[in-house]
C-alpha positions, 0 to 999 in steps of 0.5 A: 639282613637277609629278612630285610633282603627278603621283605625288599624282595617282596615288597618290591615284588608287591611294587612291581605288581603294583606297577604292572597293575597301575600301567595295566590299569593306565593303559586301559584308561587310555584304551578306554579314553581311545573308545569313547573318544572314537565311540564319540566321533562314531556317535557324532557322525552317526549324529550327522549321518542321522541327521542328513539320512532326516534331511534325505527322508524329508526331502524324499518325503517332499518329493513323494508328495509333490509327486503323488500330486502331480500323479493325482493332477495326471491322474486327474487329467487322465481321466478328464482326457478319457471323459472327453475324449468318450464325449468326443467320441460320442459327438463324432458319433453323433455327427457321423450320425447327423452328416448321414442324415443330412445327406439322406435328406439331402437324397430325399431334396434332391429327389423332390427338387429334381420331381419339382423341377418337373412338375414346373416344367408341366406346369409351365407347359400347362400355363402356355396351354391356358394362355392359349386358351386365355387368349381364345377366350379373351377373343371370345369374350370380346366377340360375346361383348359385342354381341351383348352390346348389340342384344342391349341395343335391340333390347333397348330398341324393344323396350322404346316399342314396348313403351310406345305400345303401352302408350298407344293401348292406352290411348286406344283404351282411353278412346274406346272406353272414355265414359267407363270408370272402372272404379265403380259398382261392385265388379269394378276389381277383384284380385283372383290370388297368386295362382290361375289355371284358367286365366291367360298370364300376363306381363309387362312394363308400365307407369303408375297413374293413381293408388287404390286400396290393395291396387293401382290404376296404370297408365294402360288403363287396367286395374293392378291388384295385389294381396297377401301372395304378392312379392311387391315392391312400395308402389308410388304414382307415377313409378315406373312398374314390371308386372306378372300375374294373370288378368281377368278383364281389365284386370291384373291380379299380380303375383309379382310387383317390380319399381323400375330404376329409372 
């Protein structure tokens, strides 16, 4: 009985530890259970917290990029504001530039419009004096008109006594040498040339009454002759003629030959 007793004791004491092993054991798989339990409500929120810290970055990681765009379109924009602003700047410059030279050639029109108008007031001033003289010469002109008009008179009164001379020499030429033919023999003309240190010089206005070889016979009576030196019109009977030269006799060796337009 008491070796029953004793392997009771110890197998109870075996069951006991068995048992304090077992609840040990039981409540280590409930601490354990408990971890991972939490360990899996921490993984899960540490999931969901990954996965909004991955939502947060994407956005910030938009955001970063819509800003670094918008910085780029600044910065872009900032430097075409700089480059106009250096263009404006130059055109300012340049029309700073420009509006002094415009009003330094504004100076320089003014100076000449102002050297202008004095000079057409002396220019005015001279045309007055000109008018005036215009009109003393306008008046002179006329007082030299009328007494052209009175010279032609008298000159063309002289020529009707010249007319009227020629016909009376010719008449008294033909009277005082009626028989005397002048074209024949052998003196009957001889033209001298152009130049005549010794016979008188000669000449006037006539008609032509007959052509002869190098000559014509006038209304005077005398012998016109001419040769290689003459300035000589075409000679026609009964032309109207003015004629210089020099006579020998009856005769005219011309140095100038003239038909008159009637």
């Amino acid at each position: 009985m008491a070796v029953a007793q004793k392997q009771l004791a110890a197998a109870q004491r075996v069951w006991d530890a068995a048992n304090a092993a077992f609840e040990a054991a039981t409540a280590a798989e409930i601490a354990t259970k408990n971890a991972l339990s939490q360990a899996q409500a921490d993984f899960n929120s540490a999931s969901s917290a990954l996965a909004d810290a991955q939502n947060a970055h994407n956005i910030a990681w938009n955001n970063l990029q819509a800003a670094k765009a918008v910085f780029d379109d600044a910065s872009n924009r900032l430097l075409d504001a700089k480059a106009k602003t250096a263009n404006a700047q130059n055109s300012l410059d340049l029309a700073t530039q420009d509006n002094d030279n415009a009003q330094t050639n504004l100076n320089i029109a003014d100076a000449a419009l102002t050297a202008a108008q004095k000079a057409l007031e002396r220019a005015n001033a001279q045309v007055g004096e000109l008018r005036i003289t215009y009109n003393k010469a306008k008046d002179s002109l006329g007082a030299a008109k009328y007494d052209y008009q009175q010279a032609s008179n008298r000159l063309f009164v002289a020529q009707a006594a010249k007319a009227a001379a020629d016909k009376a020499i010719a008449i008294a030429f033909a009277q005082g040498a009626a028989s005397l033919n002048l074209l024949e023999g052998e003196s009957t003309y001889v033209f001298d040339g152009c130049l005549s240190l010794v016979h008188p010089a000669v000449s006037g206005t006539v008609q032509v009454t007959n052509l002869i070889p190098s000559g014509a016979q006038l209304s005077s009576g005398h012998i016109l002759s001419w040769g290689d030196c003459t300035t000589k019109d075409t000679v026609n009977i009964g032309d109207l003629v003015y004629y210089s030269g020099h006579i020998t006799g009856n005769v005219i060796s011309a140095h100038q030959v003239s038909v008159i337009k009637v």
